[in-house]
Every structure is written in C-alpha cells, then in structure tokens.
C-alpha positions as CSV (number, residue, x, y, z in Angstrom):
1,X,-173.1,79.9,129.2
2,X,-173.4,83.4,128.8
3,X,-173.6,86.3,131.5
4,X,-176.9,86.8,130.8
5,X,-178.0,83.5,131.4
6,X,-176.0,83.4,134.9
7,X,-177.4,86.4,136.2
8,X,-180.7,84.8,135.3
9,X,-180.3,81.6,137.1
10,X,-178.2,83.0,140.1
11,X,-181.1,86.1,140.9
12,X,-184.0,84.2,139.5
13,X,-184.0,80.7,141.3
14,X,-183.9,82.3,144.7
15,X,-186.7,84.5,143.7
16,X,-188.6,81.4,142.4
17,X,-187.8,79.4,145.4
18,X,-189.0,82.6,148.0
19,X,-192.1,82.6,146.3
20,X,-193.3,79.1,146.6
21,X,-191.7,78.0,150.1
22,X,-193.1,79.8,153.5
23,X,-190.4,79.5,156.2
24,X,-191.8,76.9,158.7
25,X,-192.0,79.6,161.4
26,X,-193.9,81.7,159.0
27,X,-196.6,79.3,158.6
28,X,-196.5,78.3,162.4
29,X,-196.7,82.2,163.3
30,X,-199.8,82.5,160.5
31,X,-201.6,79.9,162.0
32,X,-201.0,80.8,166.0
33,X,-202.5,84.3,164.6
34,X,-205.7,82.7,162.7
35,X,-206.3,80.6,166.2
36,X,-205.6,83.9,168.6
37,X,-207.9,86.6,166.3
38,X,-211.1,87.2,167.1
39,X,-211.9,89.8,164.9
40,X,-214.2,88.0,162.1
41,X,-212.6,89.5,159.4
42,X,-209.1,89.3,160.4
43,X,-209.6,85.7,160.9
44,X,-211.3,85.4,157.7
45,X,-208.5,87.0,155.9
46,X,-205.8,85.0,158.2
47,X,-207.6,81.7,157.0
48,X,-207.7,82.7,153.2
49,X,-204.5,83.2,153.5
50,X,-203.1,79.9,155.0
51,X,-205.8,78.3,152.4
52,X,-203.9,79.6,149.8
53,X,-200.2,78.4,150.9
54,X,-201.7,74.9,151.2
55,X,-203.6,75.3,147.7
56,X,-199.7,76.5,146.6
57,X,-198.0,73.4,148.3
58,X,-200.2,70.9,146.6
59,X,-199.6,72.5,143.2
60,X,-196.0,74.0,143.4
61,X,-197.5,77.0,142.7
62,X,-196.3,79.9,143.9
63,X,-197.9,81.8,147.0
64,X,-200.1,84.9,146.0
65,X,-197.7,87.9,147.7
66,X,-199.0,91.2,146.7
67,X,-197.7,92.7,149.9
68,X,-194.5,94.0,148.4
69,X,-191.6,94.1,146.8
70,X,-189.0,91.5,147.8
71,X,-185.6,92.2,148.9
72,X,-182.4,90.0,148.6
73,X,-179.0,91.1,150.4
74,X,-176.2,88.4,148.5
75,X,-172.9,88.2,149.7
C-alpha cells in the first residue's frame, strides 16, 4: 500500500462518512427548529432541508452541504 493511498483512505473516509451521516442531535435540533419557526420561508427552507437528509438516508447519498468548508482536527 502506498502513502498515497493511506492518506487517501485515512482523510477521505471520514470526509465521506461526515457527509452522509447527520449527528442525531443535529437532526433532532433541525427538526425542533422547523416545528418552532413561524416565519414561512424559514420553515420552508428548514423543511427542504430535513427533506433532503431523509432523501440522503434512503439512498446513501450524501447530504447537499454548500454551507462551508469542513474542518477536521486529527490527533
């Protein structure tokens, strides 16, 4: 196995795996914030938004993030 390929695998399943699975708080926060709003489009965009980490679940796909860049501290 070559450096390369170990660098790959150790950074890049993480990154993989933080893109498909929400934390179980995360979710639970997500939806306790669609229930709460009552701004229309807030709620709209808080249910598109939940929509599309259950569409993501059901197909192992990843979740659509374009809210950053992520960040991982390794020790």
């Amino acid at each position: 196995m070559t450096l390369e390929s170990i660098v790959e695998t150790v950074a890049g399943d993480p990154y993989v795996r933080a893109l498909k699975l929400l934390p179980p708080d995360v979710k639970d926060a997500l939806v306790r914030a669609h229930a709460a709003e009552n701004g229309e489009l807030a709620r709209q965009t808080l249910g598109t938004i939940l929509r599309n980490v259950e569409v993501a679940e059901q197909t192992d796909n990843i979740i659509c993030q374009d809210t950053g860049t992520p960040c991982f501290f390794l020790e």
